[in-house]
N, C-alpha and C positions, 0 to 999 in steps of 0.2 A: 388528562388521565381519567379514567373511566373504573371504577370497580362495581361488579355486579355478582352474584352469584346463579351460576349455569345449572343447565339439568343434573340431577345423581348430586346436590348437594357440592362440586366443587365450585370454587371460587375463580375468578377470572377478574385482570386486570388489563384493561388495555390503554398502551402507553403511546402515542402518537408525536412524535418531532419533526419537522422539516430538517431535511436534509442539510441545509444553509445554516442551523445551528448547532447539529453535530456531526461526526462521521463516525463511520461502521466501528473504529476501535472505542468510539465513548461510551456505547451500548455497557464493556466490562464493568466498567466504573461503574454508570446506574444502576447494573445490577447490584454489584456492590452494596453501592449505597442503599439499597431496598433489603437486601438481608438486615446491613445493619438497622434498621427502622423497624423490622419484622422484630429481631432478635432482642435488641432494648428497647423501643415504645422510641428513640429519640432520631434523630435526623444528624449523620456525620457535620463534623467542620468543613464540606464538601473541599473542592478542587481548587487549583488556582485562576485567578481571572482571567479568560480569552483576549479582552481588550485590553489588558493590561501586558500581555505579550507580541501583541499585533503593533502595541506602541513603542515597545522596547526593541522589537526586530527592526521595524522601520527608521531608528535612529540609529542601528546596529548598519543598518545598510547605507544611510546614510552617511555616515560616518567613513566609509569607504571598507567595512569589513570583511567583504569578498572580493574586491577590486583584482587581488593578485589569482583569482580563480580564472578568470575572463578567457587567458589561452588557453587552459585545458577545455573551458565549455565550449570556446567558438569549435574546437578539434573534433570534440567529441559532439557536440549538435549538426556542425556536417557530415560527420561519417554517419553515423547513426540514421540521416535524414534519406539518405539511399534505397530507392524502394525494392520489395522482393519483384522478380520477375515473375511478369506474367500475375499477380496479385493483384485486382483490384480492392481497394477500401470497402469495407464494409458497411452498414449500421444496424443498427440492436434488433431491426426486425429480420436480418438477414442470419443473426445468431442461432447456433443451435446448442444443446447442454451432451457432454458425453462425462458420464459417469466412471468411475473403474474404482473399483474398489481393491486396496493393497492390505494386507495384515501379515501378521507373525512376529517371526524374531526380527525380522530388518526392520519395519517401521515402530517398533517397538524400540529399538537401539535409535535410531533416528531420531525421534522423540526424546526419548533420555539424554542426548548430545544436544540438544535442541538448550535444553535446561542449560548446559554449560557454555554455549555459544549460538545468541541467541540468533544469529544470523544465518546456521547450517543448514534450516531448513528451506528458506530462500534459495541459497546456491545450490542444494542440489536441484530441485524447482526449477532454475535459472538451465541448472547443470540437463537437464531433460530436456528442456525446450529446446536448445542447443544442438542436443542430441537429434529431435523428430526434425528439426529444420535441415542438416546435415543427412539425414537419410532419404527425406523426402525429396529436397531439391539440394540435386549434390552440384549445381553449380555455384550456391552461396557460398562465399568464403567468410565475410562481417554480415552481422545480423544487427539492425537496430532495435534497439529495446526500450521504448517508453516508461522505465520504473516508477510506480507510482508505490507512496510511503504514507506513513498516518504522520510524518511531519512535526514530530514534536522531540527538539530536544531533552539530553538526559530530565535537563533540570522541571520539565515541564510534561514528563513522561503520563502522569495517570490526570493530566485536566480532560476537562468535558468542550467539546469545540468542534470546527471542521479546521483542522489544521493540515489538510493533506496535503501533499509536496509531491511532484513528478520532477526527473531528471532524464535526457537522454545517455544511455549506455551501448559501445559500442562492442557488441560481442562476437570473437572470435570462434567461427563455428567448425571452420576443415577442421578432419580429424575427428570432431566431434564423439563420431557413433562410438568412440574406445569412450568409456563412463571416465578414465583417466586424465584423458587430455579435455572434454569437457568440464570437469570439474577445476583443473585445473586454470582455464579459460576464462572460467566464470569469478573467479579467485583473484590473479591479475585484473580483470576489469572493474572488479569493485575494488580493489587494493589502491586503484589511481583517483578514485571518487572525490575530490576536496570534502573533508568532513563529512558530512551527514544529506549533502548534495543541495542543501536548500540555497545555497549561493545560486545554481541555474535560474531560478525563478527570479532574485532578486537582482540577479544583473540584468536578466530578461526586459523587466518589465517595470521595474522600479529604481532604475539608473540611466536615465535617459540621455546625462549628461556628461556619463564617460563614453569616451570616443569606442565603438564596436560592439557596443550592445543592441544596437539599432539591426546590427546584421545578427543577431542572435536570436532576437524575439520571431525576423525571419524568416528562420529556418523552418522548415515543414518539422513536421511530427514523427517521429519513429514509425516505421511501417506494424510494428508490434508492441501490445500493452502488455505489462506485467503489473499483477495486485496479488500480494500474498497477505490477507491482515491475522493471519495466525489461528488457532481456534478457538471459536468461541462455543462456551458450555452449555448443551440446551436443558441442563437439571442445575439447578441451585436450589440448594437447601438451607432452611434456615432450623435448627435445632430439628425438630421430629417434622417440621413444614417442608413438603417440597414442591419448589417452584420449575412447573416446564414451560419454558423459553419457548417463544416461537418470532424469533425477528424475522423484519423484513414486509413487505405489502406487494401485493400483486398487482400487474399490470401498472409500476410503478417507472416506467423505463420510455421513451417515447420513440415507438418505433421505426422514424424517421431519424434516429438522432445517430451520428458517426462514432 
C-alpha cells in the first residue's frame, strides 16, 4: 500500500494484491474496511480465515459430502462440453469490449428485485445470452455455459480470499428470442444446480477415489463463460471524505491465455 498526495492537493492511495490472494468480490470488503479506518482511526475485527475454510471444505469433501451430486455433474459436464458450430476458441488477445449502456424505469425495477432476490440479475443476464445465441445461430438448440461464481458460502459470504468456483450449466436456448421462455430456461437450469455448485470442482479434482470422477475432470470446458460479480461502487464515502475507486490494472491479462 502506497499513500501519497497528487497534484491540486488530493490524496491518493494505491493498493496492489495478487490475484492468487484475492478475487474481484473482496475488493467490497476492503473497501469496507478502509471507510471504517478512515471514519474511527481503528482497523475492523476484519473477515473470516481463508485457510481455515480451504480446511474445513476439504474434509467436507472428504467426508464424501457431494458424492450423491456426481450424476447430475457427469450429465451436465457432457452436455454443456458440446461445442457451438463453427466457433472456434478464442484467447484474451483475440477479445474485444462492446459497451451498451441501458437505463430508466426497467433497469431501475431490475435493480430494486435484485435487493429482493439476489440471483435476478444473473438470470436475466443468463436469460439475454440465451436470447443473442438463439437469434444468431438458430441451429443451437443446448448452449454450454461455463458459470463462474465468487464461491463462498452463505456462512463465509463477506471473507477476503480467492474463493472463486465454476460449474458447467447446460442451457436450453430454442425459443429463446420470446424474453419468456428464455427466462424461463434459465430458471429450470439453475433450479437443477446441487447447492451452490461447488460439489463440481470437488468431485472434479479432489475425489480421485470415487469411481467417475476421473471422467468428469475430462470433460472439455463449456464452449461459453459466464462472470456476473455484481456492482461494484466507484465513490465510497467516509463522513464528508470521498473516496474514487479505480480497480483493476492494465495490461494485466496475457494475451496468449484461452
Amino acid at each position: 500500500m502506497v499513500w501519497f498526495r497528487a497534484p491540486r492537493g488530493t490524496t491518493r492511495v494505491t493498493l496492489l494484491v495478487h490475484h492468487l490472494v484475492v478475487d474481484a468480490v473482496s475488493w467490497r470488503f476492503i473497501f469496507a474496511e478502509l471507510v471504517t479506518a478512515l471514519r474511527t482511526g481503528q482497523v475492523g475485527p476484519g473477515t473470516g480465515d481463508h485457510p481455515d475454510w480451504v480446511a474445513e471444505h476439504d474434509r467436507a469433501i472428504g467426508a464424501g459430502a457431494y458424492d450423491a451430486e456426481l450424476p447430475h455433474w457427469l450429465d451436465a459436464a457432457a452436455t454443456a462440453a458440446v461445442p457451438l458450430f463453427d466457433v472456434a476458441p478464442g484467447t484474451e488477445g483475440d477479445a474485444s469490449a462492446l459497451t451498451r449502456r441501458v437505463g430508466g424505469r426497467a433497469v431501475s425495477e431490475l435493480l430494486a428485485a435484485g435487493t429482493q432476490r439476489p440471483n435476478v440479475v444473473s438470470e436475466v443476464l443468463l436469460a439475454a445470452l440465451a436470447a443473442a445465441v438463439c437469434r444468431t445461430l438458430p441451429g443451437v438448440t443446448t448452449l454450454g455455459v461455463d458459470v463462474e461464481t465468487h464461491g463462498r458460502p452463505a456462512a463465509t459470504v463477506t471473507d477476503v480470499g480467492w474463493f472463486t468456483s465454476f460449474h458447467p450449466l447446460p442451457l436450453r436456448v430454442a425459443g429463446a428470442a420470446d424474453p419468456a421462455v428464455a427466462v424461463a430456461a434459465v430458471r429450470a437450469a439453475t433450479a437443477a444446480v446441487p447447492g451452490d455448485g461447488l460439489g463440481f470442482l470437488a468431485l472434479a479434482y479432489c475425489r480421485p477415489e470415487l469411481p467417475g470422477t476421473a471422467a468428469l475432470a475430462a470433460h472439455a470446458r463449456p464452449p461459453v463463460g459466464f462472470n456476473y460479480l455484481g456492482r461494484l461502487d466507484r465513490t465510497v464515502m467516509s463522513g464528508a471524505t470521498r473516496m474514487t475507486v479505480s480497480p483493476g490494472c492494465p495490461d494485466q491479462r496475457d494475451p496468449a491465455a484461452p
